[in-house]
N, C-alpha and C positions, 0 to 999 in steps of 0.2 A: 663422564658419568652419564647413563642414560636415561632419559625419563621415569622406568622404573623405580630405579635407585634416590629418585628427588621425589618419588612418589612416597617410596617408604620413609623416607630420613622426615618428612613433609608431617607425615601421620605419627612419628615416632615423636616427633617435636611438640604437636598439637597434645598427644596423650599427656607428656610429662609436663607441658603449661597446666592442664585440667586438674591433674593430678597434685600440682604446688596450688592451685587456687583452692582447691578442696582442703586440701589438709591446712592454709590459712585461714580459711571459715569455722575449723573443725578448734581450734586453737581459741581464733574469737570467739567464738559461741560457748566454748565451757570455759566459763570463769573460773579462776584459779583457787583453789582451797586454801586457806592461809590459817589451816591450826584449824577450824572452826570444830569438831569434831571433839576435842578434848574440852567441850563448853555447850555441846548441845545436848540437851534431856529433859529431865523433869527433877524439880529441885522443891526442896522444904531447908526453912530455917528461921532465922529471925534477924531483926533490924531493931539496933540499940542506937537508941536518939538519948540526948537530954533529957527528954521530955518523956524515957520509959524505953520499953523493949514491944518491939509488935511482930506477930509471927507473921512470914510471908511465903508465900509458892511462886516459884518464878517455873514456866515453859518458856524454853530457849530453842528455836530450828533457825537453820541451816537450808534457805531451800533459793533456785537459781540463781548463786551468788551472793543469797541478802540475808540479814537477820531479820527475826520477825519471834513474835510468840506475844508472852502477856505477864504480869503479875500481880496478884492478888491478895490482897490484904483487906481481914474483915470483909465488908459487902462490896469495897470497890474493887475495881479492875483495869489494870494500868497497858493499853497495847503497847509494846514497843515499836518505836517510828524506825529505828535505825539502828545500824552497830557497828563494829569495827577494831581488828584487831592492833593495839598496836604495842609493840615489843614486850610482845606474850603478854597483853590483857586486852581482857575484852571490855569496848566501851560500850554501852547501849543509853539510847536515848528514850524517852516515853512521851507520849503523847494523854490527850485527856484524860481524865482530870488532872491528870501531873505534869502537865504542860512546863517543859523546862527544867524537869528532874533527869536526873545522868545516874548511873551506876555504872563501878568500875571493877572487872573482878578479874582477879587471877587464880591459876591453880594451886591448890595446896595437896598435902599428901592424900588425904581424902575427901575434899570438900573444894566451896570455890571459897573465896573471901573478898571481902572489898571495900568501899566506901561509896554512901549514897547521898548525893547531894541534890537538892533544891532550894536554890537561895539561901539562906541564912538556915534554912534546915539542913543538917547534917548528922549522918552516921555513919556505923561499922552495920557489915553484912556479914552472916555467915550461911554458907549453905550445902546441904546435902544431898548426892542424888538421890530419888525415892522411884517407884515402879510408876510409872506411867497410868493416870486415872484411865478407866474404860468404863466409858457411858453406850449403853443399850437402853432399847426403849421398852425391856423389861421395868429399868429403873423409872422412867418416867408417867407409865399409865400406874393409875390410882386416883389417891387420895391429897390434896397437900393443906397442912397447916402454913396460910400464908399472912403475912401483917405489910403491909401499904405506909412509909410515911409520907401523913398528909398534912401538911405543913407543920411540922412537928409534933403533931395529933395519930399514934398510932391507928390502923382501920385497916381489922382482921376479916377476914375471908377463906371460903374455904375452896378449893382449886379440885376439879375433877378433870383428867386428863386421858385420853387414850390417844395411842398412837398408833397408825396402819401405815407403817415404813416411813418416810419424811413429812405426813400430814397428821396434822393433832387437834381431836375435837372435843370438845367437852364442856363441861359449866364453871360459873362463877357465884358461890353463893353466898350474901351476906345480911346483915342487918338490914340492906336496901331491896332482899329478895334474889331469886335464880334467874340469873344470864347466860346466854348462850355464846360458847365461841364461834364466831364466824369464820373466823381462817386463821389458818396455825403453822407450823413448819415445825422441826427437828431434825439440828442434821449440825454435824460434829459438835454435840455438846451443847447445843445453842437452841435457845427454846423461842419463838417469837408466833403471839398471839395476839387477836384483836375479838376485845370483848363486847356485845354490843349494850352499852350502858343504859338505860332510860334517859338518861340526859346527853347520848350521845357515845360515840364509841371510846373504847380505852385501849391502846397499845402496850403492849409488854412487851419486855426482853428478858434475858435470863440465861447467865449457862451456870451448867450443877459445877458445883465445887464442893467437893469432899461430903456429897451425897445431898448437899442441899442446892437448893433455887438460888440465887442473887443477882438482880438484875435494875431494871431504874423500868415506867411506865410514862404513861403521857394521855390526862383524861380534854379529849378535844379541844386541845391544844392550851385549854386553861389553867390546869393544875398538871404539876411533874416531880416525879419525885424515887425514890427506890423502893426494893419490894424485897423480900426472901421469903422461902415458903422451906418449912421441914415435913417430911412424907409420913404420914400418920403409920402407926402400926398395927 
């Protein structure tokens, strides 16, 4: 055989090493789908405890192999930390304030169903998909009715907002007088402003859920507490 010939076979052997190492990185890199698909959306329904029935919205995605989303019930808001399917149910775990509560659900003919635990707290879920909320920052410039608990002392205010793409500026007006925002953001759904107080500044959070505010604040570091605001008409 002639040098030629050990030339090519040389180069033929190099391509198809490059070519198996590639298509093993290709293999690593997209994690494998396991069901998730038949459990990712946007969900309403309710959670029957002993202690009563409470309605909830779970978001469930599906995104570089993980589970992630959130759940909401009343003013709070539960991130999920983790999930994982196993012999077709899906487990999700949550993090604050539910630190250590699990939800278990499977599919049913049209809905998911399941059981929600946290410690000696336990119940059934039921849930439906519903249309996906779309937040625009038509919704958000205005006017907002908004109430502050301050250490269990309601303390209403009133919320002026505008928005120029992801920055949000406006006032705070209450009993204690007109505040200005100093800095603000908007941007999936998630409101976060710093108001500068006479006694010092006050941070806010906030994403709209089902057309209202609900979020938790933090007045210089001393007082903390939740907030919701409904958008006047």
């Amino acid at each position: 055989m002639n040098h030629s010939s050990n030339r090519q076979l040389l180069l033929k052997f190099l391509g198809l090493s490059i070519f198996l190492a590639l298509t093993s990185l290709t293999v690593v890199a997209q994690p494998k789908d396991p069901g998730a698909d038949q459990f990712v959306g946007h969900y309403k329904g309710t959670v029957k405890r002993a202690s009563g029935q409470t309605d909830v919205t779970i978001d469930i995605k599906w995104t570089d192999g993980k589970f992630s989303g959130r759940a909401v019930t009343g003013q709070a808001e539960y991130p999920i930390t983790s999930g994982e399917i196993v012999s077709g149910k899906l487990a999700l775990k949550f993090g604050a304030p539910a630190d250590g509560a699990s939800l278990t659900l499977q599919k049913g003919e049209d809905k998911l169903v399941g059981d929600w635990v946290r410690g000696e707290d336990k119940g059934t879920v039921e849930l439906k998909k519903a249309p996906a909320e779309v937040f625009t920052a038509e919704m958000l410039n205005g006017e907002w009715d908004a109430v502050a608990d301050a250490q269990g002392q309601p303390f209403p205010f009133v919320l002026t907002l505008k928005v120029d793409g992801e920055k949000v500026t406006g006032t705070s007006n209450s009993q204690l007088g007109t505040s200005n925002i100093s800095s603000g953001t908007w941007k999936d759904g998630k409101l976060a402003i710093v108001i500068e107080g006479g006694a010092g500044q006050i941070a806010m959070g906030a994403t709209m859920i089902e057309g209202k505010l609900s979020g938790e604040f933090d007045f210089a570091g001393q007082l903390s507490g939740k907030w919701v605001a409904i958008k006047k008409k």
